[in-house]
N, C-alpha and C positions, 0 to 999 in steps of 0.2 A: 425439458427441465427435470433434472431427476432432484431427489430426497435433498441432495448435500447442497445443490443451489437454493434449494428450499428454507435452509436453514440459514442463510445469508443476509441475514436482518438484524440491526442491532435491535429491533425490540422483541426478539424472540430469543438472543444472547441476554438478556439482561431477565427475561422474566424467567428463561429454564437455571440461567444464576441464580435465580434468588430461592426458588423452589426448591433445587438439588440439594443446596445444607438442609434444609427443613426435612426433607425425604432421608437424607442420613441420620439427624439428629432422632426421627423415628425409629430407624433401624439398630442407632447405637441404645434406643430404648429397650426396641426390640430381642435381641441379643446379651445384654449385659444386665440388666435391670426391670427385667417383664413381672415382676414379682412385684412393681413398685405402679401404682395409679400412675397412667396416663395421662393429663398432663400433670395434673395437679400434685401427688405423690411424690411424681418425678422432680418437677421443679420445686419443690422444697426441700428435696435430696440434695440437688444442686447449688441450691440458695444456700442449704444451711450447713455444705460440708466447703462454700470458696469453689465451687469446682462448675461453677454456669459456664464463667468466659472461659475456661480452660477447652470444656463442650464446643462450646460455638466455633472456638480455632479451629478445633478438629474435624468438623464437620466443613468448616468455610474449605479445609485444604481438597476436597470434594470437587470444588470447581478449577482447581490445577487439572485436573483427570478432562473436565471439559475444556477448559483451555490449550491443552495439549491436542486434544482433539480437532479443536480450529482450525489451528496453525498446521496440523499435519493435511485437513483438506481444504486448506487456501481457504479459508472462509471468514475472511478479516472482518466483516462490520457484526458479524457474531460471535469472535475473540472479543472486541471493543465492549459489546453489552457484559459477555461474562467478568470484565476489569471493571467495570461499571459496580459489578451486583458485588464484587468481591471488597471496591472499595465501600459498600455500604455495608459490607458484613465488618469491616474493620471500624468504620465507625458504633458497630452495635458492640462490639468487642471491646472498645473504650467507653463508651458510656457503662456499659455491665459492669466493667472493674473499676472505676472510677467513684461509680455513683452507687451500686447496686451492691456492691461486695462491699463490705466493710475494711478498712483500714485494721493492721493488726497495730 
């Protein structure tokens, strides 16, 4: 059994989903924004310029890179968890702009 059959688990597709944005969403702190508190800094930068759920999408498009990865090594019940983790990144992306963003 090597590495790739290893990874053929919808609950090892659904928790590296859900992980991966949050590991970008560091990085895109990392890189662009290191000048700004961690989380706290950050997320009021977020909050207070409209630009949280804008974050999150871009960070969610993270797990298209794992998904493509799946499908390239047949590894369907771990494509199924990453659609899983991505449709919970899209529900966070709606409650953000919805509830958390302010209406202009």
């Amino acid at each position: 059994m090597n590495w790739v059959q290893r990874l053929d688990k919808f609950w090892i597709g659904l928790v590296i989903g859900l992980l991966f944005p949050m590991v970008m969403f560091f990085l895109y702190w990392l890189f662009f924004h290191n000048y700004l508190s961690f989380p706290r800094g950050f997320y009021r930068y977020l909050i207070g310029g409209f630009l949280l759920s804008n974050v999150i999408k871009i960070c969610g498009i993270g797990n298209l890179l794992l998904f493509y990865f799946g499908l390239n090594r047949k590894i369907d019940s771990f494509s199924k968890g990453i659609i899983v983790s991505t449709l919970a990144y899209v529900a966070l992306v709606a409650y953000v702009t919805y509830y958390m963003e302010p209406a202009f």
